[in-house]
C-alpha positions as CSV (number, residue, x, y, z in Angstrom):
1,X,168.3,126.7,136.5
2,X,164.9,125.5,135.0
3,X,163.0,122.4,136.7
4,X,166.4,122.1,139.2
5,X,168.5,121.2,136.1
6,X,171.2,123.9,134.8
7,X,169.6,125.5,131.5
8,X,172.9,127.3,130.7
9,X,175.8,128.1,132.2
10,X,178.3,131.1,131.6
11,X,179.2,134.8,132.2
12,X,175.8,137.0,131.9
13,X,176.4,139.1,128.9
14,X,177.5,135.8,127.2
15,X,174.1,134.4,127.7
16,X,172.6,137.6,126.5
17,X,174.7,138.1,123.8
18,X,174.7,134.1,122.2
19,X,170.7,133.1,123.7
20,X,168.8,136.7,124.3
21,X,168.7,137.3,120.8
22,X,169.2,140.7,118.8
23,X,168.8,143.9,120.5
24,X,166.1,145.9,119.5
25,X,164.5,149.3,119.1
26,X,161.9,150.4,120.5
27,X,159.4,153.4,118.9
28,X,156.5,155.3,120.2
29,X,154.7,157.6,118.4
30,X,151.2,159.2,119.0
31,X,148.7,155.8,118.7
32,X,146.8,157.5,115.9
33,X,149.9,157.3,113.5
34,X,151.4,154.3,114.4
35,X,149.6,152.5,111.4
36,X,151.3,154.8,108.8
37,X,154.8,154.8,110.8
38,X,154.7,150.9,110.6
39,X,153.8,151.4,106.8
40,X,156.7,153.9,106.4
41,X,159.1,151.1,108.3
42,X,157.9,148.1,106.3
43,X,161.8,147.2,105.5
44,X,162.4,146.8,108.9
45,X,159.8,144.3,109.8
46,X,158.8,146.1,112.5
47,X,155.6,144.6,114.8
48,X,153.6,146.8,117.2
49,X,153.9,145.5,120.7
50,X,152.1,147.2,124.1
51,X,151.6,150.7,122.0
52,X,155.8,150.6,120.4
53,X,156.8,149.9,117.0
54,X,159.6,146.8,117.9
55,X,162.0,146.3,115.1
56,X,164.5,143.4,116.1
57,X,167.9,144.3,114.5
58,X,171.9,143.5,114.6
59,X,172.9,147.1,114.0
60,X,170.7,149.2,116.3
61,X,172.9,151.9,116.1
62,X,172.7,152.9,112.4
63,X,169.5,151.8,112.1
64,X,167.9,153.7,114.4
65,X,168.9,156.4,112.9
66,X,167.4,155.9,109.7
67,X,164.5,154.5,111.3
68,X,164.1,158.7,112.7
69,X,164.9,160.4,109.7
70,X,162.4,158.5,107.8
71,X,159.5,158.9,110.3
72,X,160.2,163.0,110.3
73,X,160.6,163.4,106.9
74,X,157.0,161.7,106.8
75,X,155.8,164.1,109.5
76,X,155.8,161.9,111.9
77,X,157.2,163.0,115.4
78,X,158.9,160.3,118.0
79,X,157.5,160.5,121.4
80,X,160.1,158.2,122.4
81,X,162.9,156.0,119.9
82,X,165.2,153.7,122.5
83,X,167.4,151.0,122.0
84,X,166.7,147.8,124.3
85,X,169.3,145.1,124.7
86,X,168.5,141.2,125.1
87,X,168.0,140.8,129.2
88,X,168.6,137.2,131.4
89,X,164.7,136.9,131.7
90,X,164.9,136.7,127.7
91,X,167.7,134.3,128.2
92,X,165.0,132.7,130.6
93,X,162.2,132.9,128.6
94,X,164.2,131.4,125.4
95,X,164.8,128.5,127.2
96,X,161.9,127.5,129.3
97,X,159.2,129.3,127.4
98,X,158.1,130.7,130.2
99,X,158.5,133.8,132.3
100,X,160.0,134.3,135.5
101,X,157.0,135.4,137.6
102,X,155.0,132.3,135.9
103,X,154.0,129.1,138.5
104,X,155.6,125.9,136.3
């Protein structure tokens, strides 16, 4: 529902899956090297949001794994490396532009 009118309507990991977008992964490494972790993750397009490298990809899975090998083979130790699915308040935000907690 957004404004009283139905945004979308269907089974909630259908709307996350088709409108939520791509899941993504989400890196943290120690804030002094995340400038050369980005650099060593260029492919990847990653952008650094709230203190994590975000890379947005299809194949989470075999990415991230590549995605840890390179940083340690660069000497670069993960503090955290997680994979984060699309959620309904991306589904939300997607479709009003807004977030939940946000007056209209």
């Amino acid at each position: 529902m957004e404004k009283g009118k139905i945004a979308a309507l269907d089974q909630p990991h259908i709307l996350k899956k088709t409108i939520g977008g791509e899941p993504s992964i989400h890196v943290r490494v120690k804030q002094q090297q995340a400038k050369k972790a980005l650099t060593i993750l260029k492919e990847y397009q990653g952008r650094l949001v709230d203190g994590e490298i975000k890379i947005i990809v299809s194949n989470p899975l075999q990415v991230m794994s590549d995605v840890s090998n390179k940083l340690v083979s660069n000497g670069i130790l993960t503090d955290k490396i997680e994979i984060v699915e699309p959620t309904l308040e991306d589904v939300f935000i997607k479709l009003s532009g807004r977030r939940l907690t946000e007056d209209s």
